[in-house]
C-alpha positions in Angstrom: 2.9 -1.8 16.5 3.0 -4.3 20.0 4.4 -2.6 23.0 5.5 -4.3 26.4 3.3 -5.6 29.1 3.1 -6.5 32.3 2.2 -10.1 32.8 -0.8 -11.6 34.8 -1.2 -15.5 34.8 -4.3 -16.4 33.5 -5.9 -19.3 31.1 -7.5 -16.7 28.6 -4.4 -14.5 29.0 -2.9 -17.3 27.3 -5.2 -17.9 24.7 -5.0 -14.5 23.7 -1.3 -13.8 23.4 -1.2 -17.3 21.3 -3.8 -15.2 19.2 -2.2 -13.0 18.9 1.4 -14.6 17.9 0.0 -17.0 15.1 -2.5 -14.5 13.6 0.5 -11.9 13.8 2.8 -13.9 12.1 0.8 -15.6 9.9 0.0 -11.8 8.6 3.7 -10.6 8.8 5.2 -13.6 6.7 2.1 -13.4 4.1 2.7 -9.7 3.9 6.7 -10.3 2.8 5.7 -12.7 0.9 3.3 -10.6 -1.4 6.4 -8.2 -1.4 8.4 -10.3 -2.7 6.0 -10.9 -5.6 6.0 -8.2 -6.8 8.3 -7.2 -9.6 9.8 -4.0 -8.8 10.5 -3.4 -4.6 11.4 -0.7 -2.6 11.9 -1.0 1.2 9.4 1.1 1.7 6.5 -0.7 0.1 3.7 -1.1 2.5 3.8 -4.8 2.5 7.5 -4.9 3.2 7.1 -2.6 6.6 3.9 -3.7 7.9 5.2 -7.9 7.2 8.4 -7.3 9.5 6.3 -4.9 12.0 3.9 -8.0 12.4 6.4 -10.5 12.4 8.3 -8.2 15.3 5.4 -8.2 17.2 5.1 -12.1 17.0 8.0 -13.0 18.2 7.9 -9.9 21.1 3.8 -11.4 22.0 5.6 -15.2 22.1 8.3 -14.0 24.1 5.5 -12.6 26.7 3.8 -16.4 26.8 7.0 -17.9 27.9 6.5 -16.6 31.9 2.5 -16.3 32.0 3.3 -20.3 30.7 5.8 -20.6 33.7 8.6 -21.6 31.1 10.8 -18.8 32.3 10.6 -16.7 35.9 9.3 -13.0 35.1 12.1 -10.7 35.5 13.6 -7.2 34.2 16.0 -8.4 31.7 13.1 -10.4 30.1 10.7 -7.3 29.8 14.2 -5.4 28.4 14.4 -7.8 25.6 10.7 -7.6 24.7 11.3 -3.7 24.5 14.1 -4.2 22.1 12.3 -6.5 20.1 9.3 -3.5 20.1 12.2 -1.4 18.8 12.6 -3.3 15.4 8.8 -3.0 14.5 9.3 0.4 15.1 12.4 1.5 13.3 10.4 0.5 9.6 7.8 2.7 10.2 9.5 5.5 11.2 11.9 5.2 7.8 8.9 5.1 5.8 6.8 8.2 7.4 10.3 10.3 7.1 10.6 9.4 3.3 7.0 10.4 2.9 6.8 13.5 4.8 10.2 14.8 5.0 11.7 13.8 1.8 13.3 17.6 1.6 15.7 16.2 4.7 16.4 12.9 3.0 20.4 13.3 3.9 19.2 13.2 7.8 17.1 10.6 7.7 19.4 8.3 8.9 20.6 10.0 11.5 16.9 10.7 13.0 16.5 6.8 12.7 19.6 6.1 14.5 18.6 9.2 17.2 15.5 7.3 17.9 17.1 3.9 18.2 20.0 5.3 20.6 17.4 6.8 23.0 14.8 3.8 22.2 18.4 1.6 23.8 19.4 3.7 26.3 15.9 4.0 28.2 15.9 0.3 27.8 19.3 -0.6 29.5 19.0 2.2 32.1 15.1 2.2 33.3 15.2 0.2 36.7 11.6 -1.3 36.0 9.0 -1.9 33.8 6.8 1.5 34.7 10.0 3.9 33.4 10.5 2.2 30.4 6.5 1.9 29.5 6.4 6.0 30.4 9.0 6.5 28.1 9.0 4.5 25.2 5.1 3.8 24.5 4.4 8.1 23.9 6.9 8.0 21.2 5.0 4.7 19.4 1.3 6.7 19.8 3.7 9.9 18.1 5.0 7.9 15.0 1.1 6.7 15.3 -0.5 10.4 14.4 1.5 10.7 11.1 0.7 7.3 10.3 -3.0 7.7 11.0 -2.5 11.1 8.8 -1.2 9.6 6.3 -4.2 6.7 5.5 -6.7 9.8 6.0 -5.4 11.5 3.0 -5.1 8.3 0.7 -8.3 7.8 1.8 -9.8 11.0 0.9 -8.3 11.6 -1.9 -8.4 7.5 -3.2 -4.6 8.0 -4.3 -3.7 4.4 -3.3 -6.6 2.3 -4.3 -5.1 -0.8 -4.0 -5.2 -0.4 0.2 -8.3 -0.4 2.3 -7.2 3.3 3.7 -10.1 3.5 5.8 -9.5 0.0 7.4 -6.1 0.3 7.9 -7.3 3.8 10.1 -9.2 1.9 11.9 -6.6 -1.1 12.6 -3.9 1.5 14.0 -7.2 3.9 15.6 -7.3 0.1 17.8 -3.6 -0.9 17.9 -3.3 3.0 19.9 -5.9 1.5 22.3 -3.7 -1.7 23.0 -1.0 0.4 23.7 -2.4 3.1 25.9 -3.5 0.2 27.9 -0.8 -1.6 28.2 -0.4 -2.7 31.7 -3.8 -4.5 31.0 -3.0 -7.8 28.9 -6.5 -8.8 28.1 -7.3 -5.5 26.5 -3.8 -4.9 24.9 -3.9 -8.6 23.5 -7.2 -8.5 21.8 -6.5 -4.8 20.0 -3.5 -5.7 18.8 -5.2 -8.9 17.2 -8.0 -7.3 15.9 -5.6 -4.4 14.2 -3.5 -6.7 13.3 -6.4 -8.4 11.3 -7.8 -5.3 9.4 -4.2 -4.1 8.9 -3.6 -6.8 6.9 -7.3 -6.9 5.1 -6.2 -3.1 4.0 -2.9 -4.2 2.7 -4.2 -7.6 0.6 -7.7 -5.7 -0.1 -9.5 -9.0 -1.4 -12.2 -6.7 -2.5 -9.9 -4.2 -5.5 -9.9 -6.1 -8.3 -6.5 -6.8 -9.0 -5.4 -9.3 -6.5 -1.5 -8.1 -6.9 -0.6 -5.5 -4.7 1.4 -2.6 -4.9 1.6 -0.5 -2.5 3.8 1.3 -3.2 4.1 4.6 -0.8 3.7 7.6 -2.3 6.3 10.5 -2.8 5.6 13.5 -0.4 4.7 15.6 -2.4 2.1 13.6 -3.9 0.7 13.3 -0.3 1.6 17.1 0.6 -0.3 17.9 -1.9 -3.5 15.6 -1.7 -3.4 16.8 1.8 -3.8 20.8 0.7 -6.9 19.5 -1.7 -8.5 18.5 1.5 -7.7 21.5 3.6 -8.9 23.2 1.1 -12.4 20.9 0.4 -13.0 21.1 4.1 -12.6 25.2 4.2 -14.4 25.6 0.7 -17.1 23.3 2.2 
């Protein structure tokens, strides 16, 4: 997931946000369209979430070019829409880590997305700079990172969704939380996201299982409850 940054003109600056918008959506757009392949779909399928989370962060890293290109004056409102364009990459993910890990509240997942959105908004329109909103908004994107992260640990212990690269797609958000914690920092940002964007999307494809057609479908929670007890309980038995 991309988060806002503050911008600092400079020739490989722009060589690596451009990097990062064509390899982003080239991945995103791929992603939907393997989705859409595939005969029976659920919003939650991997491909489906991660496709519009890369295609988000596209259009959110192309937005970013447009002042470090001198196309549009770098001001407030700008970085606001950025943020709310950061919000819809978000949003998926956090749908799909509720209906894996908390299916028992199904009824209030809704209203925990919207909960999230509202505050995601209002820090957005009432922040008066880029600092307040980057303090507030990028701990809850390293949050909805840990169950995430969790999540790919377990299916990759336990090889309960062989069709994704778990350990890959670990590594891909291990980077993407390294872009984000330095986010003021465009160079270092730009490049992690591009690199976890890359491996995200190796996991999710997985050229290497021998069925090409993917379906990732995610898991029901208490599939992944319970493959995370059988490791608890290898580690402690070991």
């Amino acid at each position: 997931m991309g988060v806002v940054v503050m911008q600092t003109p400079h020739y490989w600056y722009v060589l690596a946000v451009a990097a990062v918008v064509l390899v982003s959506l080239m991945s995103g757009m791929y992603l939907v369209l393997l989705w859409k392949r595939q005969p029976h779909r659920l919003f939650s399928d991997l491909p489906l979430v991660f496709g519009v989370t890369f295609v988000a962060q596209a259009i959110n890293s192309a937005v970013r070019l447009l002042p470090i290109l001198g196309l549009l004056p770098m001001f407030l409102f700008l970085f606001k829409i950025r943020a709310m364009i950061i919000l819809g990459s978000l949003l998926p993910v956090v749908a799909m880590l509720l209906h894996i890990w908390l299916p028992s509240i199904k009824r209030h997942h809704g209203r925990i997305v919207i909960g999230i959105a509202l505050y995601w908004v209002a820090v957005v329109a009432l922040a008066p700079d880029e600092p307040t909103v980057l303090s507030l908004c990028v701990p809850l994107l390293l949050v909805a990172d840990v169950p995430l992260i969790a999540t790919f640990v377990v299916t990759w212990r336990t090889h309960r969704l062989k069709e994704v690269r778990s350990d890959l797609m670990i590594l891909s958000l291990l980077i993407g939380s390294i872009g984000q914690v330095a986010a003021t920092n465009v160079m270092v940002n730009s490049l992690s996201t591009m690199v976890g964007t890359v491996l995200a999307a190796l996991a999710l494809i997985n050229p290497w299982h021998e069925d090409s057609r993917v379906s990732t479908r995610v898991e029901s929670a208490g599939e992944i409850a319970t493959s995370s007890l059988v490791c608890w309980e290898c580690a402690h038995d070991g």
